[in-house]
C-alpha positions in Angstrom: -1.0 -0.9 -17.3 -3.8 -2.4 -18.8 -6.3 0.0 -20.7 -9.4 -1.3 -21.9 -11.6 0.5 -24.4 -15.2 0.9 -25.0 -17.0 2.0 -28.1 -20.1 4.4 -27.2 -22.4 6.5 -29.4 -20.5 7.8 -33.0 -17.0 8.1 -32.3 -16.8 8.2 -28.9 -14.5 6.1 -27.5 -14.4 5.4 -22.9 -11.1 4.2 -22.1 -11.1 2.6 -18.8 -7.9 2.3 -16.5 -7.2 1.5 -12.3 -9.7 4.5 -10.9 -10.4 6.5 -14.0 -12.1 7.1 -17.3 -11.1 9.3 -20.1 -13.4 9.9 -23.1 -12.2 10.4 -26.7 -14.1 12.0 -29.9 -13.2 13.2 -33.3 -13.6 16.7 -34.2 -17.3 17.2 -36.2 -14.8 17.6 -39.9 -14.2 13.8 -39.1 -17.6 13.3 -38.7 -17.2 13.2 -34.6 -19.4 15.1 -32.2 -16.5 17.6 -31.2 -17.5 16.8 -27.5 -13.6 15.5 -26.9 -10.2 15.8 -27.7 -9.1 12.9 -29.8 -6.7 10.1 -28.8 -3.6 11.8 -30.5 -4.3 15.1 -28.2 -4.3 13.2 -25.5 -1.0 11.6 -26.7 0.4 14.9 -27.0 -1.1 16.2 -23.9 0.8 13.7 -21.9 4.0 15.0 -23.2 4.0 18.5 -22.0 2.0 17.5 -18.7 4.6 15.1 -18.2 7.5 18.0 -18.7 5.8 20.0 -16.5 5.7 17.2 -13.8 9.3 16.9 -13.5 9.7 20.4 -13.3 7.5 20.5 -10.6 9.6 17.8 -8.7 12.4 19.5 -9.1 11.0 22.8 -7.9 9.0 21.3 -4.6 12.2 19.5 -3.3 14.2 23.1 -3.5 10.9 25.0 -2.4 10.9 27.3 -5.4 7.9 28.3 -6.2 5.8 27.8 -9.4 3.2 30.4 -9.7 5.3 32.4 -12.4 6.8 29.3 -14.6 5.0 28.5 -17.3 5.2 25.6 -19.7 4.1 25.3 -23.7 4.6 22.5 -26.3 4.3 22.5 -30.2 4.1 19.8 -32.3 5.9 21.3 -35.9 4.9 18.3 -38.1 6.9 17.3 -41.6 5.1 18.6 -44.5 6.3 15.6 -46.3 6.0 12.5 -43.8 3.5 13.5 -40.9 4.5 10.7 -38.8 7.5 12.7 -38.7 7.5 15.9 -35.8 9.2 17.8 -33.7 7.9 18.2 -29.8 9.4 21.9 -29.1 9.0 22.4 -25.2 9.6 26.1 -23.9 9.5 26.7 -20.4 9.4 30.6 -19.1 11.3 31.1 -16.0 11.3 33.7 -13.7 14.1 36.7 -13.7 15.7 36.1 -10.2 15.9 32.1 -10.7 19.7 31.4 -10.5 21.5 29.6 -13.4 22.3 26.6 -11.3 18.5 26.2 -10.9 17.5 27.0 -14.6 19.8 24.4 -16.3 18.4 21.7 -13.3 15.0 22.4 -14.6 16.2 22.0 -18.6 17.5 18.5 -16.8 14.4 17.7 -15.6 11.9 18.0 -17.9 14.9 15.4 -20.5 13.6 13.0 -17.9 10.2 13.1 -18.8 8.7 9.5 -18.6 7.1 10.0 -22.1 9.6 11.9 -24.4 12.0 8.5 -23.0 9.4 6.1 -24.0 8.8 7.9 -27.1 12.6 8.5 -28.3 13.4 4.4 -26.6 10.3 3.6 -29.8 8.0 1.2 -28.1 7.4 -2.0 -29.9 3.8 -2.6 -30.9 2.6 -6.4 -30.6 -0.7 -6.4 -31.6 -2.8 -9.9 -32.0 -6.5 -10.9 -31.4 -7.4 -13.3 -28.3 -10.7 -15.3 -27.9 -11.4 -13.3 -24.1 -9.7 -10.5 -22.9 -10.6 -11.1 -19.2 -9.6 -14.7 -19.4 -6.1 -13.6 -21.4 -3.6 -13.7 -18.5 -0.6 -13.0 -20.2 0.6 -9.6 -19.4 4.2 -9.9 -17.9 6.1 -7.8 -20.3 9.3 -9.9 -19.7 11.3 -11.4 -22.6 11.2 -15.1 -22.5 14.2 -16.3 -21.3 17.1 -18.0 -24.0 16.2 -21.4 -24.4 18.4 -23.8 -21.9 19.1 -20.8 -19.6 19.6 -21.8 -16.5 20.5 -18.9 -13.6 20.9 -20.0 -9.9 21.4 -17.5 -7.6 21.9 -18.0 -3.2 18.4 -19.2 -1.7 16.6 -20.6 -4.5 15.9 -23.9 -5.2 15.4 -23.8 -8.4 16.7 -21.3 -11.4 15.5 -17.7 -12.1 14.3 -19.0 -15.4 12.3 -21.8 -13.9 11.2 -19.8 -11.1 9.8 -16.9 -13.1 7.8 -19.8 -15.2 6.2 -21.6 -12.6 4.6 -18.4 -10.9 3.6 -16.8 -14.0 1.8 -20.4 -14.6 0.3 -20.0 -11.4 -1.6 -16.8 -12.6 -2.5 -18.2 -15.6 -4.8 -20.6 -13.7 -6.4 -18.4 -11.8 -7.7 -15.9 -15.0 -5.5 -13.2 -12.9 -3.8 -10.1 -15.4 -0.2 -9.2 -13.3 1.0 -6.8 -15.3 4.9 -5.1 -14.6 4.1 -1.1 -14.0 7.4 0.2 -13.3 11.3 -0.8 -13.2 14.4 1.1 -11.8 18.1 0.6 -12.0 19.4 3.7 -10.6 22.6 1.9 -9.2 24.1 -1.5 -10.3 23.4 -4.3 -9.1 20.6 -2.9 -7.7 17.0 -3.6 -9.4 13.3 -3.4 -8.1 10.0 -2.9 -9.8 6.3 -3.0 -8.9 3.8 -5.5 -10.3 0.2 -5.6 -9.7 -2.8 -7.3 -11.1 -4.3 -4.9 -14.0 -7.9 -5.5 -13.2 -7.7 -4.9 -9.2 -4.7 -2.6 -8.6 -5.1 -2.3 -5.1 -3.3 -6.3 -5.2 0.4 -4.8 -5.7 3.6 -6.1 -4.5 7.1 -5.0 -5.1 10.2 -6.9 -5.9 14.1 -6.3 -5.6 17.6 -8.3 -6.5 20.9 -7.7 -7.4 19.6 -8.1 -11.3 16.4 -8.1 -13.4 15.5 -11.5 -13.0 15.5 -12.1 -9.0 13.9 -8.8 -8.5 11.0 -9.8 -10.8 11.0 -13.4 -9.1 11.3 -11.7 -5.6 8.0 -9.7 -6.2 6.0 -12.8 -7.8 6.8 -14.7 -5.0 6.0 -11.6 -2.8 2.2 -11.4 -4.7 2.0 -15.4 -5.0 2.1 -15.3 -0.8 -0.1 -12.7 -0.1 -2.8 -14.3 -2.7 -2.2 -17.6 -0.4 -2.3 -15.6 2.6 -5.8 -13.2 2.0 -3.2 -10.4 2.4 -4.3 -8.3 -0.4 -8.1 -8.4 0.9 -6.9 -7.7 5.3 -9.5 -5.4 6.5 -11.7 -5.1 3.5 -15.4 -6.8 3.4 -16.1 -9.5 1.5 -19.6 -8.6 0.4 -23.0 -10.4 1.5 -22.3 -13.7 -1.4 -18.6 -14.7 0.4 -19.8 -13.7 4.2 -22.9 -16.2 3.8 -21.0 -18.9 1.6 -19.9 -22.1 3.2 -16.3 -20.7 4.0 -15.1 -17.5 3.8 -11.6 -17.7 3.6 -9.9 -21.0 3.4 -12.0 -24.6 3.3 -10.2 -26.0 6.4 -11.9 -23.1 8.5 -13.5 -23.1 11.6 -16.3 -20.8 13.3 -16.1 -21.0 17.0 -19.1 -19.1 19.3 -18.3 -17.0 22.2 -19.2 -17.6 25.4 -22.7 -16.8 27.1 -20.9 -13.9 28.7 -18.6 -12.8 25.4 -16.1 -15.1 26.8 -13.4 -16.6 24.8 -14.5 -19.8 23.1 -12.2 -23.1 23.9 -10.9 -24.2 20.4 -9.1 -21.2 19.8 -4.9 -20.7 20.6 -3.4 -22.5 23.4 -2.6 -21.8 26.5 0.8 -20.0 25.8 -1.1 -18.0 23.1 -3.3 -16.7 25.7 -0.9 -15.6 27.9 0.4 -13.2 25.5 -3.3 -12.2 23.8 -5.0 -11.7 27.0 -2.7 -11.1 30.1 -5.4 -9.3 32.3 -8.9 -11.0 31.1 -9.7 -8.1 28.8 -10.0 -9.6 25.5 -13.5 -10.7 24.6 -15.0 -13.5 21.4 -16.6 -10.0 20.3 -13.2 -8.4 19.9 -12.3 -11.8 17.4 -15.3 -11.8 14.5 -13.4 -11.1 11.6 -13.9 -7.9 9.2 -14.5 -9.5 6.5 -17.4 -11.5 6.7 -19.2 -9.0 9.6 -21.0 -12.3 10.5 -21.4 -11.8 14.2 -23.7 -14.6 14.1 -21.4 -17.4 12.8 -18.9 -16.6 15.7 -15.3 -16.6 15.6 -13.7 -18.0 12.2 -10.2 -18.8 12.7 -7.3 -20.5 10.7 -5.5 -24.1 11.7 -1.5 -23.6 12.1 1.0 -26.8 13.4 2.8 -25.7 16.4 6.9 -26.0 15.7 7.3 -27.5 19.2 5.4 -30.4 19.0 2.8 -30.8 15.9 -0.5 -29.6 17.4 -3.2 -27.7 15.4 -4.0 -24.7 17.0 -6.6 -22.5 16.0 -6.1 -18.8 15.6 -8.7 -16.0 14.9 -8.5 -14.5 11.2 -9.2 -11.1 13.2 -6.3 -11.7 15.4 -3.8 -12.6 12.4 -4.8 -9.8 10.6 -4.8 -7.1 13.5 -1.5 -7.6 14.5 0.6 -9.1 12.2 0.6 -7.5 8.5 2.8 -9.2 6.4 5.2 -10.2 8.2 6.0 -14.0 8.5 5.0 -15.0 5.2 6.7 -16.4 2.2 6.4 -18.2 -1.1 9.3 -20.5 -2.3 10.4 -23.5 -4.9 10.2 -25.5 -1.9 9.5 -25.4 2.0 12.1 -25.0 2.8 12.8 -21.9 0.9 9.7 -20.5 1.9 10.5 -21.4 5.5 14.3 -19.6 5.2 12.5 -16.4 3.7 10.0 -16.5 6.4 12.2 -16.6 9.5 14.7 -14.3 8.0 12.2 -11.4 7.6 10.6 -12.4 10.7 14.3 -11.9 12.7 15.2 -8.6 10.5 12.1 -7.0 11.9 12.6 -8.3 15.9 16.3 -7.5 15.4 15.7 -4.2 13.7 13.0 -2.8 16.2 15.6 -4.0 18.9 18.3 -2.1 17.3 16.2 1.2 17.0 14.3 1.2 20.3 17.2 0.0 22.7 19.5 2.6 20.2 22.1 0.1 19.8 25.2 1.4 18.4 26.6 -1.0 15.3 29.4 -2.1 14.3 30.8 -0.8 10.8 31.5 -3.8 8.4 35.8 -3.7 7.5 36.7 -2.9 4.5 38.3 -6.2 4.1 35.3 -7.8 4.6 33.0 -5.8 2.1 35.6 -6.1 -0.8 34.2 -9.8 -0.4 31.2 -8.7 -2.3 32.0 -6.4 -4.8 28.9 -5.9 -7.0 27.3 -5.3 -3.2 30.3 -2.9 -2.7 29.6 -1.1 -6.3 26.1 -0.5 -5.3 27.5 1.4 -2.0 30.4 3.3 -4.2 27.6 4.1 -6.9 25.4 6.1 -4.0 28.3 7.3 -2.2 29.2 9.0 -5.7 25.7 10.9 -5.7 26.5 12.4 -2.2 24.9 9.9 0.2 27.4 8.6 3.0 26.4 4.8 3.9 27.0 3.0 6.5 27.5 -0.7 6.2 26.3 -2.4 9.7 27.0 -5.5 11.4 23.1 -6.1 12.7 24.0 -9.6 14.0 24.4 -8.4 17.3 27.4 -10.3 18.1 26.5 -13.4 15.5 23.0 -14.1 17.2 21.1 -13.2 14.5 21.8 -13.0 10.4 21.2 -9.5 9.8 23.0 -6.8 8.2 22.2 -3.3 7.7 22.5 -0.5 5.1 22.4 3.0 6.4 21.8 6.0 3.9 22.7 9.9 5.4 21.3 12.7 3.3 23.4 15.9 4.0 20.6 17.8 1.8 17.6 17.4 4.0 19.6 15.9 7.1 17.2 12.5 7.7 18.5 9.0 7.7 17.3 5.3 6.2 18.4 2.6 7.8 17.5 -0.5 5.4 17.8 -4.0 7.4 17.9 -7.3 5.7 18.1 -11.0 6.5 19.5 -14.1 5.5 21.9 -17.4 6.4 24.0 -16.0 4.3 25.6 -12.8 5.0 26.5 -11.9 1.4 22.4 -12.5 0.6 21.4 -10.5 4.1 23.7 -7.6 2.9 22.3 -7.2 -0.7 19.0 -7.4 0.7 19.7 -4.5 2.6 21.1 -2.4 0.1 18.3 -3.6 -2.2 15.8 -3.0 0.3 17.2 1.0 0.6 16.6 1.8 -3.3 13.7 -0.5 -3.3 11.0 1.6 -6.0 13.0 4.7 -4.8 14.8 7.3 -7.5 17.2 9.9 -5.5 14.5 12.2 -4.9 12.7 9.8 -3.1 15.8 9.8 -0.4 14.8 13.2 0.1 11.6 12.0 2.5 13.1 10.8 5.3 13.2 12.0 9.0 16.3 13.3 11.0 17.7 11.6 14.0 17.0 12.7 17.2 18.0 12.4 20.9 14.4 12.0 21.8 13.7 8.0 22.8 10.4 8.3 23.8 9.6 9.2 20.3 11.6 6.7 18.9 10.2 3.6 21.5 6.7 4.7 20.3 4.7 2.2 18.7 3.5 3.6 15.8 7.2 4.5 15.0 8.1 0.7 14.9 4.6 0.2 12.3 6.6 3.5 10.2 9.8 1.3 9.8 7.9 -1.8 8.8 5.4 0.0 6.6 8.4 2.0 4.9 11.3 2.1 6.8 10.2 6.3 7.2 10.4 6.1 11.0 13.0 7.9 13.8 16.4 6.8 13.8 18.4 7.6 17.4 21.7 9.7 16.6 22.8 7.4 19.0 23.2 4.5 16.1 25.6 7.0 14.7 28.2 6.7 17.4 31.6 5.6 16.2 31.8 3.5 19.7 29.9 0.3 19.1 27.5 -1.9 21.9 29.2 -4.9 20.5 31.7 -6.7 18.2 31.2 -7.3 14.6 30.8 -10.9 13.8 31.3 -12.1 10.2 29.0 -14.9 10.8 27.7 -17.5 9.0 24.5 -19.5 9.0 24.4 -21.0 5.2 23.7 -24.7 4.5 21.1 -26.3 2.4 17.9 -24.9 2.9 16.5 -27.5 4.7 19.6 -26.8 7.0 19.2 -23.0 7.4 15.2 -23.6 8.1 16.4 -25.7 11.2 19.3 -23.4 11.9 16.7 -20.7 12.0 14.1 -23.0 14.1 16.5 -23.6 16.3 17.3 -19.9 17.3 13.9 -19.3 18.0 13.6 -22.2 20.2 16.4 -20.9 21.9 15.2 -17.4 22.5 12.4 -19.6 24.2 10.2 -18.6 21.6 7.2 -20.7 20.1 6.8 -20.7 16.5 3.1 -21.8 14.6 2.8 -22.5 11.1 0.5 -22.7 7.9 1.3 -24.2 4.8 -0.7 -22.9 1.3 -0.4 -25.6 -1.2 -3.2 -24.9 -3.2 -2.2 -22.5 -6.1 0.9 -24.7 -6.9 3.5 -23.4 -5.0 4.7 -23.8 -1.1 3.8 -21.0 0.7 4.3 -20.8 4.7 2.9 -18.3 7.5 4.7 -18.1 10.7 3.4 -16.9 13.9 5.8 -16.1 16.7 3.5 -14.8 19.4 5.4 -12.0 21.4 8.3 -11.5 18.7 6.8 -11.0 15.2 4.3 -8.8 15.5 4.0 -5.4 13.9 1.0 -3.6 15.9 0.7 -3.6 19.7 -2.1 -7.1 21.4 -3.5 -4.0 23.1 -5.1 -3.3 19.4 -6.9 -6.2 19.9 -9.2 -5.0 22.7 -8.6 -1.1 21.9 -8.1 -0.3 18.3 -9.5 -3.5 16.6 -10.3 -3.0 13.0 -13.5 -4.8 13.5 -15.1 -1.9 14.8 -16.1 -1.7 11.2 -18.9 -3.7 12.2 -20.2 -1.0 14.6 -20.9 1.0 11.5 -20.4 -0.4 7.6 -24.0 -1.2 7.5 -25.2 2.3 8.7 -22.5 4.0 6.9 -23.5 2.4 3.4 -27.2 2.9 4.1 -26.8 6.6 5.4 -29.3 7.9 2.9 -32.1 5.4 4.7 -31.3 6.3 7.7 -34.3 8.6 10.3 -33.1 11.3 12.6 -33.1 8.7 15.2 -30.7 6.5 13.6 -28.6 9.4 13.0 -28.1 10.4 16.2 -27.5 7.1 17.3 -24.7 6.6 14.6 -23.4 9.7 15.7 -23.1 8.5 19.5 -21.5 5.7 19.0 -19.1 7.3 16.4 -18.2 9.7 19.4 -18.3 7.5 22.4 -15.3 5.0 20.3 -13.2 8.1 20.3 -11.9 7.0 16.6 -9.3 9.8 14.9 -11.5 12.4 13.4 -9.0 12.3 10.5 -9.3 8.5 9.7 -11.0 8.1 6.7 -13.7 6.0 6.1 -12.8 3.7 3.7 -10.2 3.0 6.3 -12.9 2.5 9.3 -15.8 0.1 7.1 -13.4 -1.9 5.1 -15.0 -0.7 1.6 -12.9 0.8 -1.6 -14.4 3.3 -2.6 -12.7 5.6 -6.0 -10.6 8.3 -3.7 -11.4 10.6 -6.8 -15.1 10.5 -5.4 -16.5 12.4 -2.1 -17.1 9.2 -0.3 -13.2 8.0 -1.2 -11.9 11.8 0.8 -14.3 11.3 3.7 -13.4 11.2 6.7 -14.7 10.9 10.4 -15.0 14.5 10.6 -16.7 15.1 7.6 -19.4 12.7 8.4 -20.4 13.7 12.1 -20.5 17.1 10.3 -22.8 15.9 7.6 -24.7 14.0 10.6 -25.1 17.5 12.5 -26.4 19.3 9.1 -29.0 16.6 8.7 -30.3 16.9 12.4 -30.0 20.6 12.6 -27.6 20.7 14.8 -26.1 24.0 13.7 -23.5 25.0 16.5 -21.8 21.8 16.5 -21.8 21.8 12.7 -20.2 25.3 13.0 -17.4 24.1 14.9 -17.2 21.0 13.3 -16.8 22.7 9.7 -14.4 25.5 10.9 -12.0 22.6 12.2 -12.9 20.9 8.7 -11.6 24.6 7.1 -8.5 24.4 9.6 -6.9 21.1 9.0 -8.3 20.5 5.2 -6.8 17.9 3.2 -9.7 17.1 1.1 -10.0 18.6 -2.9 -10.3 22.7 -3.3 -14.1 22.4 -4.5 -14.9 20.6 -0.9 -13.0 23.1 0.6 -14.6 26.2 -1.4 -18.4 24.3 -0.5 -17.9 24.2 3.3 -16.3 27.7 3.0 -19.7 28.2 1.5 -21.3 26.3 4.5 -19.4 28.1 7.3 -20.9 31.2 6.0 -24.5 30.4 5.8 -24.1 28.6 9.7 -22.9 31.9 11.0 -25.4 33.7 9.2 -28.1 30.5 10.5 -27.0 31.8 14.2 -26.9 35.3 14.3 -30.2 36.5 14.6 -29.7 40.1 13.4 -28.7 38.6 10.0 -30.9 37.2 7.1 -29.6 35.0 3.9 -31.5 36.7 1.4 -29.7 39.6 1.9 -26.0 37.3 1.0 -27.2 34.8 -0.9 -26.6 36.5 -4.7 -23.0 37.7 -3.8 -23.0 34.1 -2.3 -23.4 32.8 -5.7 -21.2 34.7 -7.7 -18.7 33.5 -5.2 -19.5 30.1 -4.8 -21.7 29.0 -7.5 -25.1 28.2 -8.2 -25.0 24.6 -7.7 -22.7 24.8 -4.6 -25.3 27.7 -3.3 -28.2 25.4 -4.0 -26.5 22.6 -2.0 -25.3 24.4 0.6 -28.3 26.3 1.8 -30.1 22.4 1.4 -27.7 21.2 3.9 -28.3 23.8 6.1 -32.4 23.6 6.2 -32.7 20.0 5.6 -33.9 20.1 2.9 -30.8 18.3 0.9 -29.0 15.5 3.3 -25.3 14.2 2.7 -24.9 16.5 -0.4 -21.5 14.9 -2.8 -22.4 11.5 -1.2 -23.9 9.4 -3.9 -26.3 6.5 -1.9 -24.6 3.0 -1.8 -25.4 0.0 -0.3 -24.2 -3.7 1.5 -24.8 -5.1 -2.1 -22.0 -2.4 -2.9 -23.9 -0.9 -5.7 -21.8 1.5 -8.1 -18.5 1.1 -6.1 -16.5 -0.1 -9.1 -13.2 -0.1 -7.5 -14.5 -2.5 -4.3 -16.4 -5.1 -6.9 -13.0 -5.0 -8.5 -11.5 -5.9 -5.5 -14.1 -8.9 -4.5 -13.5 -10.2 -8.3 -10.3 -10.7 -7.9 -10.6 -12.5 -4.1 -13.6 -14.5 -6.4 -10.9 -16.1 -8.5 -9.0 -17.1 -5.4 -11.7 -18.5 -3.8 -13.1 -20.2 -6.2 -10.0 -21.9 -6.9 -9.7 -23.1 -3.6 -13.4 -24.2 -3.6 -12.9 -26.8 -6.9 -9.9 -27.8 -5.1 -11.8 -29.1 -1.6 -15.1 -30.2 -3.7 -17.1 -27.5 -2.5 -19.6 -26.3 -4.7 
């Protein structure tokens, strides 16, 4: 994690990290202002918060309850070397806790993240660079031995070599990835998470039988969604990208609806808009991508090659990104790599949502058959060993497809993970799906997942299929369980070159009568591919398209962001259209306009609700801001202190309605309650007097939201690459 630190007045140090800032002073003896705890409180802060942490974990996943345990450290420091200490941690527990319980909590708080790092002795490099922001070496990876030279199953090139080109690759850009986390919890099994230190909403995570292809899996993983705009889906660009001469790749083009909001020619193909718009529905509104907001430029949309015979068709950015999410995209050493990722996660997903929505039963892999692979076969002893049964599936379904499957059963909660992965090879397919299962997971974190049911309405759902791709968290059928199998188990094969599995993988496709488009991103120095399959790889629903696009952003960022400005009549028409699109009153809003804002802020909690309840304050409109805040009160997720100020608001309405009662007479037992500040706010709210109290006034030039400039920084650096590249100024 990168930290970076600021000097303010005296000794007052701001150190600055992802959403946060924590301030540092000397005591006044050191000739500090006292206004602080110093850095080495803080250090020894961590410590006990951090014990504390893992006893709470370890109390929440056995429900016992943490009101009377209580937690202390003391630093005992050696008169003689200072540097020397001794971090005693009590814990008080209550009476009735059983013994089994009290030694698990001892165990938890040795786990503690900081007394590890601390005992381990972390090595200090210190050394002076000529820019910090233009330093881009932050992999904390030891350089591999010189001459090392580590090929593994679907790579082109060696680990080694691998790793080194994509670091390079960041390098160029000015882009910080930094390494925030590894596990090893079972062997041969290793993920991490990597993200780029300035913007750490741009995250990816990698996994691999060892150290070195999981970190090469999740560079790859961030190189393609760099090349594919992934990291910046949804989110606005900001007013300087939206009105530059492209917005998101050079070879662009902006096509304008029809007089009628009809669908432009230019964009898809015929077969395309079979699939897009069966009944007529869709309209060149329902296309103008998020990210710009430019209605008035038209539809911008992306070139891909048909597979079938070499055309350039046209698709919508807004379409890509609606309905597709990551999947079909891949970096590689060569095309053909890239390709052969591609189409393997693009079949584990359409073989996986088969699987779970027609609830085929599987058949088990032998024995015989596993013993093949016997680090993969290690992995599966090491979990069963910690109490998890697995199943080891045949997901081929009958050698059509190259997919395996790695099913986790948790007897102590009673859900199931069923972790699919894909490859020509079947050895590489089946350690993808047992890396896939543990992927940024400790055994706790197998403690989150749902039980099967009988139920397959809930499990042919939609949304459940967007679960499983999101996190694999969705329903399982207990069906899948059944010892009687829907087909045979096939110990198939599909491996060649890579060139070889790419057309192997083609051809299945083809065969399915399916047509495949794709993209190739060149520019940042390695092959990266996007394949479309229309009707096969996507992950949300073409009714989206019409129905739930996320472009309705564009029906309100601009109002949102200017709230402050806005009259009474503006209000209420916000408020009308806010009702008549029937969006989730629990979505949030950084969700519905596309804009980051800090979730420690009251603009990154709000949510639909919250705002047509601040709308009603503003116009007066008291009854509907009762109900509105009393279903606020009933299904509150936001912090306590917005919870205590609309219990505070609740109070005042009711007294606002009933005509027999009068606020003077509340308002000082009101404040010893609530506070003076809340009080002061909350009786504002109510007479108009104070509009949109917590909600600090923003803008379209984003002013103040750190985390969204952040954000467009970081797509800067991309697009300005790409820019030099074409010539564009």
């Amino acid at each position: 994690m990168e930290i970076k630190v600021n000097y303010l007045d005296n000794l007052r140090l701001e150190a600055k990290f992802d959403d946060f800032t924590v301030i540092s002073d000397q005591p006044i003896r050191y000739k500090g202002d006292g206004s602080a705890p110093g850095p080495f409180d803080y250090f020894l802060a961590s410590s006990a918060m951090c014990a504390a942490y893992f006893v709470k974990v370890y109390c929440n996943a056995r429900d016992i309850p943490t009101e009377n345990i209580r937690l202390s450290q003391n630093n005992i420091v050696d008169p003689e070397n200072r540097y020397k200490q001794i971090f005693k941690i009590q814990v008080e527990l209550p009476e009735d806790l059983s013994d089994k319980d009290r030694q698990g909590i001892l165990r938890s708080i040795e786990r503690c993240t900081v007394k590890k790092v601390v005992q381990t002795g972390p090595e200090f490099q210190i050394e002076t660079v000529e820019n910090l922001d233009e330093d881009a070496q932050a992999l904390l990876m030891a350089k591999p031995e010189e001459g090392a030279s580590t090929w593994i199953e679907g790579k082109d090139l060696p680990l080694e070599q691998t790793i080194a080109n994509m670091t390079a690759i960041f390098e160029d850009l000015g882009m910080k990835v930094e390494i925030a986390s590894w596990r090893n919890i079972v062997p041969h099994v290793w993920s991490l998470h990597i993200r780029d230190a300035y913007s750490n909403m741009c995250f990816t995570n990698g996994k691999g039988a060892t150290k070195e292809s999981a970190l090469a899996s999740a560079l790859g993983e961030f190189i393609e969604r760099l090349s594919c705009n992934f990291f910046y889906n949804d989110q606005f660009f900001g007013e300087e990208i939206a009105n530059g001469r492209f917005v998101h790749y050079p070879n662009e083009e902006w096509f304008q609806p029809g007089p009628n909001d009809e669908l432009p020619d230019g964009i898809l193909d015929d077969h395309c808009r079979e699939i897009y718009d069966p009944d007529g529905e869709l309209r060149g509104s329902n296309l103008i991508d998020t990210n710009s907001g430019k209605v008035e430029r038209g539809i911008v949309s992306i070139p891909y090659v048909r597979q079938s015979d070499g055309e350039t068709v046209y698709f919508p950015s807004n379409l890509i990104e609606n309905l597709f999410l990551s999947n079909g995209m891949s970096a590689g050493n060569t095309l053909p790599e890239a390709q052969v990722q591609c189409l393997s996660e693009i079949f584990e997903r359409a073989v996986k949502r088969q699987i779970i929505e027609e609830e085929i039963t599987l058949p088990d892999v032998p024995r015989a058959v596993l013993e093949k692979y016997p680090d993969i076969l290690e992995g599966v002893e090491a979990l069963e060993a910690q109490g998890f049964p697995i199943l080891v599936k045949d997901a081929s379904l009958g050698g059509q497809f190259p997919v395996m499957c790695v099913t986790l059963m948790n007897p102590k909660t009673g859900g199931v993970f069923a972790s699919f992965g894909a490859h020509p090879s079947l050895e590489v397919a089946l350690e993808r799906s047992l890396t896939e299962l543990m992927q940024g997971r400790s055994f706790e974190g197998l403690n989150d997942f749902l039980p099967p049911t009988f139920n397959s309405l809930a499990i042919a759902e939609p949304n459940n299929f967007v679960e499983h791709f999101i996190d694999s968290s969705g329903l399982v059928s207990w069906r899948f369980f059944s010892s009687k199998a829907d087909v045979e188990f096939a110990e198939w094969d599909f491996s060649g070159t890579t060139e070889e599995e790419a057309a192997t993988l083609f051809g299945i496709l083809e065969e399915l009568g399916l047509e495949a488009y794709q993209a190739v991103f060149e520019e940042l120095g390695a092959p990266v591919c996007r394949i479309l399959v229309p009707g096969y790889s996507e992950v949300y629903p073409v009714e989206d398209l019409v129905w739930d696009n996320t472009n309705k952003a564009l029906l309100f960022r601009e109002d949102i962001l200017h709230l402050h400005e806005l009259n009474d009549e503006q209000l209420g028409e916000l408020l009308e259209r806010l009702e008549e699109t029937q969006i989730d009153d629990h979505e949030d809003i950084i969700t519905l306009i596309g804009i980051e804002f800090d979730e420690n802020t009251v603009w990154g909690q709000l949510t639909i609700l919250e705002l047509k309840l601040l709308i009603n304050l503003a116009l007066a409109q008291h009854e509907d801001a009762l109900d509105r805040v009393q279903m606020f009160l009933q299904f509150n997720d936001n912090t306590v202190e917005r919870g205590l100020f609309y219990q505070a608001v609740n109070a005042v309405l009711e007294i606002a309605l009933d005509d027999e009662l009068e606020l003077d007479n509340f308002l000082y037992n009101f404040t010893r309650m609530f506070g003076e500040e809340t009080m002061v706010a909350v009786v504002g709210a109510v007479n108009g007097t104070v509009r949109f109290p917590g909600l600090e006034p923003v803008g379209m030039q984003l002013e103040g939201l750190e985390r969204h400039q952040r954000l467009i920084e970081s797509y800067k650096k991309l697009h300005a690459h790409r820019a030099a590249l074409a010539g564009i100024e």
